[in-house]
C-alpha positions as CSV (number, residue, x, y, z in Angstrom):
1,X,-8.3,-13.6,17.9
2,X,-5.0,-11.1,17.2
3,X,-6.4,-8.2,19.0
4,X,-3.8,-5.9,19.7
5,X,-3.9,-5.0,23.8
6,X,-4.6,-1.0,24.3
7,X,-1.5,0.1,26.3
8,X,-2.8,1.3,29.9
9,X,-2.4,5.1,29.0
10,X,-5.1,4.5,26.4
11,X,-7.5,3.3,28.3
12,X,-6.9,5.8,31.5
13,X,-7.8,8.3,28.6
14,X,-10.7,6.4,27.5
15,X,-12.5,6.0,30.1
16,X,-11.7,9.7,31.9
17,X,-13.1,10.7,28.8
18,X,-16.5,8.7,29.2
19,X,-16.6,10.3,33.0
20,X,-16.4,13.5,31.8
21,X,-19.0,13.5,28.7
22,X,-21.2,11.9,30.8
23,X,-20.3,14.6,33.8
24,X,-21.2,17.2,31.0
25,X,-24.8,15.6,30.4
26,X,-25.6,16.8,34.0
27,X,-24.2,20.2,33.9
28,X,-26.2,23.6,32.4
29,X,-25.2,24.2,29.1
30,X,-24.4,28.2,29.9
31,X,-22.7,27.5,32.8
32,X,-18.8,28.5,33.5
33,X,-18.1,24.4,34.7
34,X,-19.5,23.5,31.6
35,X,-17.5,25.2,29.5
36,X,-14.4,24.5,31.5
37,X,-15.4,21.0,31.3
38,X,-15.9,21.2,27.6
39,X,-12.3,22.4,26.9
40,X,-11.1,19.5,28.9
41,X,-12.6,17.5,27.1
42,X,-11.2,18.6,23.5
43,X,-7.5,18.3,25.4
44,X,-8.3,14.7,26.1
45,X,-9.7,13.7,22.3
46,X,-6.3,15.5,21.1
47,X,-4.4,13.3,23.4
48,X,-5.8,10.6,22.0
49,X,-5.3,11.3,18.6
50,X,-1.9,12.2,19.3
51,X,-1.2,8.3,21.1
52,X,-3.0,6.6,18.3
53,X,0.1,4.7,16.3
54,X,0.8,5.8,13.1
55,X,-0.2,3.8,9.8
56,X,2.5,2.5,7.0
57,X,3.0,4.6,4.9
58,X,2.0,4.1,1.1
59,X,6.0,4.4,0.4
60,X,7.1,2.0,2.5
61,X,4.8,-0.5,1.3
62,X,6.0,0.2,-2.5
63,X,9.5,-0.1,-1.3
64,X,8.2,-3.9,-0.1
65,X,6.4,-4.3,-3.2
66,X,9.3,-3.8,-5.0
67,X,11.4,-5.9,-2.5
68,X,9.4,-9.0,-3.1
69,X,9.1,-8.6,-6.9
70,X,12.8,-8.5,-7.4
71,X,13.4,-11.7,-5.2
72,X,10.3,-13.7,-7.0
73,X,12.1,-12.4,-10.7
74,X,15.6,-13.4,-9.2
75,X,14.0,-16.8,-8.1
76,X,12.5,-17.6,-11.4
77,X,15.0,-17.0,-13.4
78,X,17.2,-18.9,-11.0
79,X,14.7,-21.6,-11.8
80,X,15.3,-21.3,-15.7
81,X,19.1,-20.3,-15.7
82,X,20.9,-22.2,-12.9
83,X,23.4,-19.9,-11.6
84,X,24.6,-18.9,-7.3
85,X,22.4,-17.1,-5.2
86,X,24.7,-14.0,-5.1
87,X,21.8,-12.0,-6.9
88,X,20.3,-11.7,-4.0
89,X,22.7,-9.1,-3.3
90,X,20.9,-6.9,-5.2
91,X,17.6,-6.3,-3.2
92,X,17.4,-3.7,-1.1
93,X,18.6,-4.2,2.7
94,X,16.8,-2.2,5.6
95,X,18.8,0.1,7.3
């Protein structure tokens, strides 16, 4: 349903990749082509590596966590002590 699209770069690599592994299953292992092919090979699984996007990382999800906390504490105790919204001044702003 939400699957993310693979940019056009990612699947140029792909699938040269899948030509060339399966180029490799017809070749001589001893052979000079094959080992050419081979170390073309590793250049295009470190491509791919290198295009993958990066994860979150763990600190910007506490700084979130923390984020959220302090506006659900600063809403309930709006809730019990009636008092302006300028506590929400507070919480950390994204640069």
């Amino acid at each position: 349903m939400f699957e993310k699209e693979i940019p056009k770069h990612q699947r140029m690599l792909e699938s040269e990749l899948e030509r060339t592994i399966s180029w490799l299953k017809t070749e001589q292992i001893p052979s000079e082509d094959y080992v050419k092919t081979l170390n073309v090979v590793e250049r295009l699984n470190d491509m791919m590596e290198k295009e993958k996007p990066s994860s979150v990382s763990k600190e910007t999800m506490l700084t979130v966590a923390a984020n959220l906390l302090g506006i659900i504490l600063i809403i309930k105790h709006e809730n019990v002590n009636v008092i302006t919204s300028k506590a929400l001044g507070f919480v950390f702003r994204l640069r």
